[in-house]
C-alpha positions in Angstrom: 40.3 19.8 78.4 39.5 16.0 78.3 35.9 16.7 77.5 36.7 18.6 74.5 38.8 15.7 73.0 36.0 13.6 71.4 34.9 16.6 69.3 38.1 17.9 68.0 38.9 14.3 66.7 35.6 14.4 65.2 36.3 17.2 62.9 39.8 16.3 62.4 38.1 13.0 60.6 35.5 15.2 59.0 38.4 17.1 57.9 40.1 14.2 56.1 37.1 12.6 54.7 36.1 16.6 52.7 39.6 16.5 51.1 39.8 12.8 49.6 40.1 13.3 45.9 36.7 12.1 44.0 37.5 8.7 41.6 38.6 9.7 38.4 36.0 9.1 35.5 37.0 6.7 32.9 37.8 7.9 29.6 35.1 6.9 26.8 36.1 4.6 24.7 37.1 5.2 21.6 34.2 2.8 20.1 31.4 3.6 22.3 28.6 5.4 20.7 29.0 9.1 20.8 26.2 11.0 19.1 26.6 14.7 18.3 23.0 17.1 19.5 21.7 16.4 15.7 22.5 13.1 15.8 24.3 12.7 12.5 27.4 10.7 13.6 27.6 7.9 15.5 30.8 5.5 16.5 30.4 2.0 16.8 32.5 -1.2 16.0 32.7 -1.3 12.3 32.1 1.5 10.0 30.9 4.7 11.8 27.2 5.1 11.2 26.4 8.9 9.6 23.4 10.6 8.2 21.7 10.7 5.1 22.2 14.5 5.1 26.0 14.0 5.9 26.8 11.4 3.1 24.9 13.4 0.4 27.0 16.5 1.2 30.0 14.0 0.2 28.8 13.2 -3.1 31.0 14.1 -5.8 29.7 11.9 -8.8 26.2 10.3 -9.0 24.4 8.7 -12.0 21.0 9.1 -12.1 18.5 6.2 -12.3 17.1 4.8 -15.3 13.6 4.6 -14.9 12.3 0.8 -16.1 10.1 0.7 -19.0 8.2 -1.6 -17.0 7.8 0.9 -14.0 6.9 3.7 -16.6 4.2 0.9 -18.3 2.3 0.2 -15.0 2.9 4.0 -13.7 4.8 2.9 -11.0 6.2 5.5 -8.9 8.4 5.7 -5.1 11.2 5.7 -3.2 13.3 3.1 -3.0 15.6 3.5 0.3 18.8 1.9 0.6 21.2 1.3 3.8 25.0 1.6 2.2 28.2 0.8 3.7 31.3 3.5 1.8 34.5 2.1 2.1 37.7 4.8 3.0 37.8 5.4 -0.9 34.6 6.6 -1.2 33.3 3.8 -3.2 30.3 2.2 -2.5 31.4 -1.4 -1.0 27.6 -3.1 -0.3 23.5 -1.7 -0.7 20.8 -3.7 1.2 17.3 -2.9 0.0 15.4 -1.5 3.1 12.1 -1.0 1.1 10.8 0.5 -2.2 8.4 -1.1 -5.4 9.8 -3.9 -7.0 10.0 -2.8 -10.3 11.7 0.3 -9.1 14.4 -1.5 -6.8 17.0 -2.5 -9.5 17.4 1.0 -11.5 18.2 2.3 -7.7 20.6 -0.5 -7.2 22.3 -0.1 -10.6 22.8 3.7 -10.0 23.8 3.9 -7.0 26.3 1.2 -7.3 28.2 3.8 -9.3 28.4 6.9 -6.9 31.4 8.2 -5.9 31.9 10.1 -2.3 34.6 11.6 -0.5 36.3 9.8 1.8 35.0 10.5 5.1 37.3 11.8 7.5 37.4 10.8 11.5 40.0 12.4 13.7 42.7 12.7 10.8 41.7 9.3 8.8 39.4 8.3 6.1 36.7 5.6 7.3 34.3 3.5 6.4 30.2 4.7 7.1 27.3 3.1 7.1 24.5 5.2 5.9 21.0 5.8 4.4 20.3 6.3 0.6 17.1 7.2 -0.6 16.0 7.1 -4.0 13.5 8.6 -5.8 10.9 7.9 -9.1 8.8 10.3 -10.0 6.7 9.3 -12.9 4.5 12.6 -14.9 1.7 10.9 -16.8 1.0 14.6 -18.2 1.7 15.7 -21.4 5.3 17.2 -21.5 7.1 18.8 -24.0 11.1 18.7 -23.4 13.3 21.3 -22.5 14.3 22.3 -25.9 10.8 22.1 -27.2 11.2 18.6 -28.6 8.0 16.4 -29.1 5.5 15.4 -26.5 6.2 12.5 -24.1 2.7 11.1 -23.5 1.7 7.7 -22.2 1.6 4.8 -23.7 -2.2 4.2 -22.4 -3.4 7.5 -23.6 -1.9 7.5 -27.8 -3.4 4.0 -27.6 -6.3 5.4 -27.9 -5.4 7.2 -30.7 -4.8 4.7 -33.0 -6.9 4.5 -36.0 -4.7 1.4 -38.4 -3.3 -1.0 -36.6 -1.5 -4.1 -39.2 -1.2 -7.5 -36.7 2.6 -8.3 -36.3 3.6 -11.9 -38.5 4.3 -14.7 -36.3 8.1 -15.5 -37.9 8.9 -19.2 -38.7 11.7 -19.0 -36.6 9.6 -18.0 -33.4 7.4 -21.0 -34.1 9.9 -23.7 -34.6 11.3 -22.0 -31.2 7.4 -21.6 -29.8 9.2 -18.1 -28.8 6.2 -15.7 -27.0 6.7 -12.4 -25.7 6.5 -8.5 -25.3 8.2 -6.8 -27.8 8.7 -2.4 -26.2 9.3 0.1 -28.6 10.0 4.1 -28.2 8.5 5.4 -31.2 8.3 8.8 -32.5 4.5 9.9 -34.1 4.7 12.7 -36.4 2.1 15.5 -36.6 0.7 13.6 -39.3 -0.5 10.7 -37.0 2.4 8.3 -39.2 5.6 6.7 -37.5 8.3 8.5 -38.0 10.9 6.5 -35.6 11.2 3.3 -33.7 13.3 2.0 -31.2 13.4 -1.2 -29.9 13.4 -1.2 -25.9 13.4 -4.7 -25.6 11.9 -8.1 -26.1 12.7 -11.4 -27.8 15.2 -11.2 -30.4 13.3 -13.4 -32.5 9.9 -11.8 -32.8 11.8 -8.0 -33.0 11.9 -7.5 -37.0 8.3 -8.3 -37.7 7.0 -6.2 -34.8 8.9 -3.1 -36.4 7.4 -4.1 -40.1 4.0 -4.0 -38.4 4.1 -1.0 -36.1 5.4 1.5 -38.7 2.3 1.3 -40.6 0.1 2.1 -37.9 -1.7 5.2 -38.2 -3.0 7.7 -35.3 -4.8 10.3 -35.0 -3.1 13.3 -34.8 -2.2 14.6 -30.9 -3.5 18.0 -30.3 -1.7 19.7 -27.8 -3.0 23.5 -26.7 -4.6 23.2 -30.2 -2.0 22.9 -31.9 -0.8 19.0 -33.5 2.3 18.1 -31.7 5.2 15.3 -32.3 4.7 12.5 -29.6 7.1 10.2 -27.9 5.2 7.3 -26.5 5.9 4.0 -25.8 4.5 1.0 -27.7 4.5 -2.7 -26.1 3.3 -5.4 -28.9 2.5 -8.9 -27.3 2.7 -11.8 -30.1 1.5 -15.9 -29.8 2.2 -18.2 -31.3 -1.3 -18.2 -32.7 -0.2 -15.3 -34.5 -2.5 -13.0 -32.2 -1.2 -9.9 -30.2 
């Protein structure tokens, strides 16, 4: 029987060793990343880092962007993409330009400082997200006509071209005691007659304003033919004025 002892402790300890308990896991913690299989949420310290897609699905009031004459005048066009932090309100609480044109960047910023979200909710509680934004510019150089069959909206480039009067803007007295230059932008309105029929001033120095809109409403173009047919046109109109008096 003694021979027999060594092996029947040896499976006794076998024994023993097979039923220890594994070591428990340690629960995640409750600010460790955790990405769901599409990757659209993820917990960190600070606000919880979401989608694009997610965050758009919680809009609830968005102004769009203006695009800026100055954009339109050089037919600039993108995306400008923004990263966003939305506080538990849903309001939008701080925009970091990631990329995008210049000239583009500030009618993204200026709209979507304005958006309105619902507040995200994270096991029961609203929370703050960090997320992406993108906005786009599309600019249409082609002749359109708008949806209720309004005039034309053609580049500024193309009824340039048209013109066939053109009467030099005055330099005022007041710009030169000031030796005031500038770009003075008008939206103006060209009947089918090729005559001005409305202007509006877009911007430009104050000062130089009045006698740009004497000059520019006696231009004359030639009328804009559209499918054969002479059409209304919306254009813009950028006069430059020295203090030469030239433009």
């Amino acid at each position: 029987m003694k021979r027999f002892l060594p092996l029947a402790l040896l499976v006794s300890a076998a024994v023993v060793q097979a039923q220890q308990p594994e070591p428990a896991q340690a629960p995640p913690s409750a600010t460790q990343a955790a990405l769901g299989p599409s990757g659209s949420v993820e917990m960190s310290d600070g606000p919880v880092r979401i989608a694009g897609g997610v965050s758009a699905g919680l809009l609830i009031e968005k102004k769009n962007p203006v695009y800026p004459i100055e954009a339109k005048l050089a037919h600039v066009s993108g995306t400008v993409i923004l990263r966003a932090i939305i506080n538990k309100e849903g309001s939008i609480a701080d925009l970091k330009v990631i990329s995008g044109p210049d000239l583009l960047v500030k009618g993204a910023v200026d709209a979507v400082s304005a958006w309105k979200y619902r507040p995200y909710m994270l096991n029961g509680q609203p929370v703050d997200v960090q997320t992406t934004i993108m906005v786009n510019f599309n600019l249409d150089d082609k002749p359109q006509h708008g949806s209720d069959g309004g005039p034309a909206r053609i580049p500024s480039g193309v009824m340039a071209s048209q013109l066939i009067s053109k009467t030099p803007p005055v330099y005022p007295a007041e710009a030169r005691a000031t030796h005031t230059n500038g770009s003075v932008v008008l939206r103006a309105l060209i009947g089918i007659d090729g005559k001005v029929k409305d202007l509006k001033i877009v911007s430009g120095p104050q000062v130089l304003q009045q006698s740009v809109l004497d000059a520019v409403k006696t231009w004359r173009y030639r009328p804009y033919v559209l499918n054969g047919v002479p059409t209304e046109v919306d254009t813009v109109i950028v006069v430059n004025i020295r203090s030469n008096g030239g433009i």
